[in-house]
KELO-185768 format. One record per atom (N, C-alpha, C): z, x, y. Coordinates in steps of 0.02 Angstrom, whole numbers, plus 50000, padded with zeros to 5 digits. Layout:
<atoms>
ZXY...
</atoms>
This chain:
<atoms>
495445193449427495525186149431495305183749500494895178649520494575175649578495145172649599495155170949662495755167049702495535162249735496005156549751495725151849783496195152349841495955148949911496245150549946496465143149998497325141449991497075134750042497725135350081497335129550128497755129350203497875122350218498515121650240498845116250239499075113650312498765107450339498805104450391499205099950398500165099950407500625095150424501225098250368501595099550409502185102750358502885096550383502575092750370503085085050365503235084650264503525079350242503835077150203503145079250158502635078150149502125078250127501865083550111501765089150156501565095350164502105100450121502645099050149503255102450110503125100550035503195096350020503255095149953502335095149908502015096949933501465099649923501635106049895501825109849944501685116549941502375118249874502965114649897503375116549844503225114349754502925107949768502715108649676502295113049678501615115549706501185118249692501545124749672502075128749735502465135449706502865133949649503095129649612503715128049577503055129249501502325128149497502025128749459501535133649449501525137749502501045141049535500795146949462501185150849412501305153149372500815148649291500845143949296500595138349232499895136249248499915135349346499325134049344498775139049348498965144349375498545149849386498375152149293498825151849274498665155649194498285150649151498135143549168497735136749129497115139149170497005140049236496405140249261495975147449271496455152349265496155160149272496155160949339496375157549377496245160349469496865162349488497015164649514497445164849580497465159749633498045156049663498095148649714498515152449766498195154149827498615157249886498585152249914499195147849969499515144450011499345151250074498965152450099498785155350174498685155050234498825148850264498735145750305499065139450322499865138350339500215130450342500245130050452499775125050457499565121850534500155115750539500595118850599500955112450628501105113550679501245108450710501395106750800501995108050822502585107750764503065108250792503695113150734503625118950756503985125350705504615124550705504965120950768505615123050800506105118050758505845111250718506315109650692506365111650607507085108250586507295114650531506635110350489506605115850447506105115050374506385115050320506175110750252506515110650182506215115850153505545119250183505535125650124505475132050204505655135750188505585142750211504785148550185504485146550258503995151050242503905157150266503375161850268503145169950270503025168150368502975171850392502985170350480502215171150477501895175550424501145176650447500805169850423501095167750382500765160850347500765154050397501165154150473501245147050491500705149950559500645143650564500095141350631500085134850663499815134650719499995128650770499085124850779498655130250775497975124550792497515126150739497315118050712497235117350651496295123650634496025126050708495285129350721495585134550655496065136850644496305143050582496095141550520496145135550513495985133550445495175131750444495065127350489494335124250468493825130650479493855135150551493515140650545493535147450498494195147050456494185152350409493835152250346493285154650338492985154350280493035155150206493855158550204493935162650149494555155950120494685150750157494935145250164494465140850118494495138650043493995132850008494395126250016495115126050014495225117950021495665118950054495765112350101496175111550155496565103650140497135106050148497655099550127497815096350188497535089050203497745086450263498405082550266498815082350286499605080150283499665078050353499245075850417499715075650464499835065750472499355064450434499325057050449498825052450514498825046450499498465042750557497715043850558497325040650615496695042450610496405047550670496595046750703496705052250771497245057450773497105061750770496465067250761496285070750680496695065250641496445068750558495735066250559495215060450592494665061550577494395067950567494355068050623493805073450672493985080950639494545084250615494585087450588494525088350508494495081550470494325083750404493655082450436493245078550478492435078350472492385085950478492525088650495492345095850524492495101050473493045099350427493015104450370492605102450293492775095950301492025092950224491405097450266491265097150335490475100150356490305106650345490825111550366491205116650333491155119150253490845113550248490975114750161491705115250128492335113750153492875113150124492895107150102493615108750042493585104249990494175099850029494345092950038494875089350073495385085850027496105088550033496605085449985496945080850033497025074850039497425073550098497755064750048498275064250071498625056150096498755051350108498185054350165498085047950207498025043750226498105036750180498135029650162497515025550233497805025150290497505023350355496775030050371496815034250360496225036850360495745035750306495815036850263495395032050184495135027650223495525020150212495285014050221494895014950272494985015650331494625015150390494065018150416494035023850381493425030750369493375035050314493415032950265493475035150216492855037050173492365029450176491545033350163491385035250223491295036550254490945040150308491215046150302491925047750293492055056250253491665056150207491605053150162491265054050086490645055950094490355052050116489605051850143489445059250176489735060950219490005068750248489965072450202490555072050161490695077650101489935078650054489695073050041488945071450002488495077650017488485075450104487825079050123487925085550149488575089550118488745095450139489135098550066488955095650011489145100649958489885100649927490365097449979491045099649978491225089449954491935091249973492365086449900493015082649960493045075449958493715072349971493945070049917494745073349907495145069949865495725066049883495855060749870496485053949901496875052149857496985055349808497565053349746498245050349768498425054549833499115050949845499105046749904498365044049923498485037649975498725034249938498775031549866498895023149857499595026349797500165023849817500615023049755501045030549770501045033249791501395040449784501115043849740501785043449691501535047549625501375044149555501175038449574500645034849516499915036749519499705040449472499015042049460498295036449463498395032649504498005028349498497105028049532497285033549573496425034749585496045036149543496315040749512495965044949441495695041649409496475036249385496285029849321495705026349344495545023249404494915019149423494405022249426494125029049456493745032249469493475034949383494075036549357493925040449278493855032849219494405033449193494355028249141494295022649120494545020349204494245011249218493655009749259493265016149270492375015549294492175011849261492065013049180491555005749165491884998849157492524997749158492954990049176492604985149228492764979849204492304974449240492984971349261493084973149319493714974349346493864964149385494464961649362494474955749395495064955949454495614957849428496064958349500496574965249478496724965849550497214972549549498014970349581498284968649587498884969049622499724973149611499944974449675500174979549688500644979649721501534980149705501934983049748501784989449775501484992049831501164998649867501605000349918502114999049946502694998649989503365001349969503575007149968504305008349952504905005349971504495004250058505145002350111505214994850085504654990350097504774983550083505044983450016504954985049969505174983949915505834985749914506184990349933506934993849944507174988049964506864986550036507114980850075507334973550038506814971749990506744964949965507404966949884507264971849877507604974349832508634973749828508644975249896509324973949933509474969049950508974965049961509234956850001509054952449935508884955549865508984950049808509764953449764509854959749770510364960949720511234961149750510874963849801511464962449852511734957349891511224953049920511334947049958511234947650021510934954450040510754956850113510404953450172510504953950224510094952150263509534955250280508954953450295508354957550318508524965150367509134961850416509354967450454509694971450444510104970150400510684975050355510334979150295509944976350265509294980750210509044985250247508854983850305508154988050348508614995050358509344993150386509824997850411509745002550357510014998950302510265004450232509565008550216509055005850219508405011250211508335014850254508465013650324508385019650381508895026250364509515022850351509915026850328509735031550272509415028150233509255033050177508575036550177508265036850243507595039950234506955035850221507065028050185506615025950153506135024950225506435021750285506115018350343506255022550381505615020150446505705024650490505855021350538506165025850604506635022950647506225015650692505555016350678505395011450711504645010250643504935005050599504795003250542504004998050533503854996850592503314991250596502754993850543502624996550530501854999250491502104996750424502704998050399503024994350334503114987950327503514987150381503684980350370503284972750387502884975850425502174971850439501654970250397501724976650359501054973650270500454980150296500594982650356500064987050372499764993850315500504997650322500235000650256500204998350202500334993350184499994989850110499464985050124498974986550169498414984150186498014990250196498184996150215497705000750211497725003250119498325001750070498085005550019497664998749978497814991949986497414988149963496674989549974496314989350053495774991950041495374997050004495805002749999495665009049950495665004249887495855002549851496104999649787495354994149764495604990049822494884984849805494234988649806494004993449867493454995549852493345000249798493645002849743493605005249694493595002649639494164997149636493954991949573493214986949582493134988249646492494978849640491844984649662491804990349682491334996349684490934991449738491494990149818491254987849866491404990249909491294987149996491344991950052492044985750079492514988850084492964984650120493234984850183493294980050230493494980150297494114979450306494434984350310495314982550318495514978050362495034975750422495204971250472495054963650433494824965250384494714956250362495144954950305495654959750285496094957750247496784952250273496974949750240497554944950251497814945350268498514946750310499214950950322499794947850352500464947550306500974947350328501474950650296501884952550356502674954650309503084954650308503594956150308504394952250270504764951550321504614951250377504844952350461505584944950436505254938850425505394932350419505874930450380505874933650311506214932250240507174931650250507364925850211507944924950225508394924950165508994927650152509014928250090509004922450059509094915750085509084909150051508494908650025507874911750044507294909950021507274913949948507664920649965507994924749871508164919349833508474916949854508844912449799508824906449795508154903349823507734898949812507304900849750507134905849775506584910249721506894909049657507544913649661507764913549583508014907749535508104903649576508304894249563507674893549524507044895249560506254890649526506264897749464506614904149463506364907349400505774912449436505824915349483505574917249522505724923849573505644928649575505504935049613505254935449679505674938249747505354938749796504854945449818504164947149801503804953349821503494953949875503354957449907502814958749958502354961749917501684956049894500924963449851500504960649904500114965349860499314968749896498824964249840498564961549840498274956949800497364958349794497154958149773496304957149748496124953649703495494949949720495394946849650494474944149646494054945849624493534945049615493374938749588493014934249634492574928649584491874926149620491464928249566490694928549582490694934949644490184931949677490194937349726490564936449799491194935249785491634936349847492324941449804492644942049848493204945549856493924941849896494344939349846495204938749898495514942949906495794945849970496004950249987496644948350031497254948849984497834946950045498524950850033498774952950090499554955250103500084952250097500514947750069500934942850108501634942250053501904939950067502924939950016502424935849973502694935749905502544930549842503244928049803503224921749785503564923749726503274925349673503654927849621503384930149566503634929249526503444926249453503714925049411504074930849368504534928649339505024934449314504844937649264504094933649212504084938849149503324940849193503284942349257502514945249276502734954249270502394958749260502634966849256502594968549319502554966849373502904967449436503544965149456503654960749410504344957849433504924962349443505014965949391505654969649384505604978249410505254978449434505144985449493505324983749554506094988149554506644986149631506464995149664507034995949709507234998549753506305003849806506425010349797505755012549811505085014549762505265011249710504705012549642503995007249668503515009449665502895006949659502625003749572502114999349593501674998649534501094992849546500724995449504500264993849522499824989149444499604984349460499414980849379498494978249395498234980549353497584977549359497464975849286496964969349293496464965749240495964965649236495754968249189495054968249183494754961949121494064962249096493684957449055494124958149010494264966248999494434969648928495164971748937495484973048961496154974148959496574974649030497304973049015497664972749082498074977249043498284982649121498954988049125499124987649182499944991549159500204989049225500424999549253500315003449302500765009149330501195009449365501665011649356502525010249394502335017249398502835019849458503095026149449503415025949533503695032549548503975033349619503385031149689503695027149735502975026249795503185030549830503725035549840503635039249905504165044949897504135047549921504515055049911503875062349931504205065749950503835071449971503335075649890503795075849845503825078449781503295074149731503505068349746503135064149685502505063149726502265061649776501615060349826501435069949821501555074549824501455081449820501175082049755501495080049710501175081349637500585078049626500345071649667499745068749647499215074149691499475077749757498975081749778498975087349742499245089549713499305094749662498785095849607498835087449583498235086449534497555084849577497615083549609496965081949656496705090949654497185094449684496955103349699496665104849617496915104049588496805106549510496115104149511496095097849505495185095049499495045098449546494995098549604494695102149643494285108349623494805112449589494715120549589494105118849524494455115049475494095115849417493205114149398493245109649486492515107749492492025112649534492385117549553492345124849594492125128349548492515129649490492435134349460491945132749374491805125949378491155125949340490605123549371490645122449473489935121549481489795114449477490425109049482490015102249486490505099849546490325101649622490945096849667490165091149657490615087149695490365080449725490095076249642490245076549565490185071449547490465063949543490895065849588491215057449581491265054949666490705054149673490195052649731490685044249766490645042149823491015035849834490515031149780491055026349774490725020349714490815014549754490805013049828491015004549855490245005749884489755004449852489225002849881488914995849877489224990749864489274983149870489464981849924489234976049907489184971149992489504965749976489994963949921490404957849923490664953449968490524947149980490854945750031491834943250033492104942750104492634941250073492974936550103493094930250043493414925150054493854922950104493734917850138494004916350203494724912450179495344914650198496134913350179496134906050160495664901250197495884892550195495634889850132495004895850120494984893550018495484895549985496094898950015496314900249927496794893949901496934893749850497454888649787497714892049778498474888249779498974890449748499794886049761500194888049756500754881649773500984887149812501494882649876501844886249923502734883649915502804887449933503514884949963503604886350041503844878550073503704880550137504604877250137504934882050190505654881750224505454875950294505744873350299505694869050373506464868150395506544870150448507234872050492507384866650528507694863050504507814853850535508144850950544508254847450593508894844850601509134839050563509654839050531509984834550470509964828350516509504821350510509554816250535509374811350478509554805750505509224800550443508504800350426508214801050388507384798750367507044804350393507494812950394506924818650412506594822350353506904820150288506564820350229505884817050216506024810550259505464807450225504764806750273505264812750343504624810750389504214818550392504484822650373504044827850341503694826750267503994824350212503574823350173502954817850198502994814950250502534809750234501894814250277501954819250316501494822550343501164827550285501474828950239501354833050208500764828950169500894823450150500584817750084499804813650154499894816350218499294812750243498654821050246498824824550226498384828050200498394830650136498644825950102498624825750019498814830549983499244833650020499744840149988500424838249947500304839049887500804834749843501394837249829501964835949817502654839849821502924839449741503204846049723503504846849652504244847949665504374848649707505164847649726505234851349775506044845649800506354848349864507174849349873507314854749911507914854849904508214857449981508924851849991509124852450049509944853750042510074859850066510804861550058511304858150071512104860150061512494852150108512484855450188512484850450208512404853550281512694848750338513064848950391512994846050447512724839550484513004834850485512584829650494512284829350598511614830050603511674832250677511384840050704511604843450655511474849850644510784852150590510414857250633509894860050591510074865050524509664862350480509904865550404509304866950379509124873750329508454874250307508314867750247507834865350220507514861350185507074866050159506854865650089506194867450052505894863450024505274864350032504914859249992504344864149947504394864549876503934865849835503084862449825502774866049825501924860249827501774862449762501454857449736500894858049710500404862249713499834866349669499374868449713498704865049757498714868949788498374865549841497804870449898497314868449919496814872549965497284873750021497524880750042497714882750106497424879650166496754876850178496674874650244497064868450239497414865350169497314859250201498344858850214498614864150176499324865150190499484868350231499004871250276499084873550378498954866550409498384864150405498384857150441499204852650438499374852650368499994847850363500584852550395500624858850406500984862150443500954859850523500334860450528500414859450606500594852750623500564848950591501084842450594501574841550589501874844650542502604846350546503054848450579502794853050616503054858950669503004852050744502614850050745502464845250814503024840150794503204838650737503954834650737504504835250778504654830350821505324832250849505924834150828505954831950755506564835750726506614841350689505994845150674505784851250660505914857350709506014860750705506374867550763505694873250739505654873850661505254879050636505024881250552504524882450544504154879950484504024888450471504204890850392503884896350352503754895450276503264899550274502894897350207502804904850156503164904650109502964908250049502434905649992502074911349971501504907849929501804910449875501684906849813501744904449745501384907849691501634914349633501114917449612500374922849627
</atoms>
């Protein structure tokens, strides 16, 4: 029986649970494929703290030169994260001719064809199954069965933490800061949470996502971005008053030849199939000419993100062992352009933080109505006479440039303190 032989770079949450489905199957898969799968090589920086699996002493290593220079090494699982120094080292093992299983959400987006392009002109293979979604199979699905789809939009809870987060402050009544706590507590967040809670990593898996559905080149720096830093639970239960869901997605949407591309809280309507995916579950829904589906499944866990590299290794081997790597070559070779934020439509709900005086109803709406931004309702709590109280005002839809302009009027009000805006759908 031939063996395959791989080495694993980051024995974090990722790496561990790599290696453990792969052993937990190691028996089913070896006897479906006829090879032998040796784990020979696990590279990390730091041995001394405890580990969830227990390995062989000859099997661990500290500099990653073990893996990329060992020849007898065909795929190398990258797990350490970021783009410095996982470039430079998968460039060096796709050149190598190794096959690349990696994660990496922020390495994808940001260099991701230029690996590809790499891998191309050296024979060898990048696989990214578990940058986007954990353990929702969704690279496959775009790359495999929704290739010929004439793909119109994708959108995506891609965030465990925010979603946990938003998840707690609608069922519970949480505060942004008391949610954030209970996820640190539980693993979901990390002690210093900004890459989540900012829209960052659900801006690096949006780019992956869009450039595969619209088979274009996407600039993660020109995507949209905000995140739930702001959200109050009153704005929850504003939401659910209009019939309505608070999400943080990843949004795309093709028309003619541009591309929308944005990060930001939504509401969402309650019969949308994103609606009802709480705590750390992902999903992901795209439409096409010809049909819309929606993939739920776990966004994060060592195990469920391990199993999508698992299947990634399987293709791997299987394209090894009949002699076809590199057919599923990068596909974002478009030049779409992408829509500048002040075109988009849609209705907002904007909060304005104001002080309860006579005629401050009518002196924000009237800023709102001199750039012809029309109101579908408003609602002001009982409150304090004297004292600042939030106000909402529902719009109409309307062109974003022209509901920032009526913002910045608002905000220049003297009885205005502070102005936030959720978008609508």
């Amino acid at each position: 029986m031939n063996a395959i032989h791989i080495g694993v770079l980051g024995f974090g949450t990722v790496g561990a649970g790599t290696i453990k489905v792969l052993w937990n199957r190691k028996e089913d898969i070896e006897r479906e494929l006829n090879m032998a799968i040796n784990v020979t090589r696990v590279v990390d920086a730091d041995w001394e703290r405890e580990r969830p699996l227990a390995l062989p002493p000859e099997v661990k290593g500290s500099n990653p030169e073990s893996i990329i220079e060992d020849p007898s090494i065909q795929i190398m699982v990258e797990a350490i994260g970021g783009v410095d120094p996982a470039f430079e080292i998968v460039k060096r093992a796709l050149r190598a001719g190794k096959t690349v299983v990696t994660p990496n959400k922020e390495l994808v987006a940001k260099r991701g064809r230029e690996l590809l392009s790499i891998a191309a002109e050296n024979g060898s293979e990048l696989f990214f199954e578990g940058a986007v979604g954990g353990g929702i199979p969704v690279i496959q699905v775009l790359k495999g069965q929704m290739s010929g789809d004439d793909i119109c939009e994708v959108a995506g809870i891609v965030n465990g933490t925010t979603n946990f987060i938003l998840s707690e402050m609608s069922q519970r009544g949480s505060t942004y800061e008391s949610a954030l706590r209970e996820a640190q507590r539980r693993g979901y967040a990390e002690p210093t949470p900004t890459n989540d809670v900012e829209g960052y990593d659900a801006t690096y898996k949006l780019a992956i996502l869009a450039s595969l559905c619209f088979h274009s080149r996407v600039d993660v720096e020109k995507i949209y971005r905000e995140g739930i830093t702001g959200i109050l639970p009153e704005d929850i239960e504003y939401a659910r008053e209009l019939g309505y869901i608070l999400k943080l997605l990843a949004i795309a949407r093709k028309e003619g030849e541009e591309l929308e591309l944005r990060v930001h809280p939504v509401f969402v309507s309650t019969d949308h199939p994103l609606a009802g995916v709480s705590g750390v579950e992902n999903a992901i829904f795209i439409r096409s000419t010809a049909r819309s589906i929606t993939l739920r499944g776990p966004g994060a866990g060592g195990e469920a993100t391990g199993a999508a590299m698992v299947g990634d290794i399987i293709e791997a081997i299987l394209n090894m062992k009949y002699n076809c790597r590199g057919r599923a070559d990068c596909a974002c070779q478009g030049e779409l352009t992408i829509r500048p934020m002040e075109h988009l439509t849609t209705q907002y709900c904007v909060r304005t933080h104001a002080l309860d005086c006579p005629g401050v109803l009518a002196r924000v709406a009237a800023e709102f109505g001199k750039e012809g931004v029309s109101l579908s309702a408003v609602k002001q709590p009982v409150s304090t006479p004297g004292e600042p109280t939030n106000i909402y005002f529902l719009t109409h839809e309307v062109e974003e440039a022209r509901l920032q302009r009526s913002l910045g009027h608002i905000r220049a009000l003297d009885v205005v303190r502070d102005v936030f805006t959720i978008r609508v759908g």
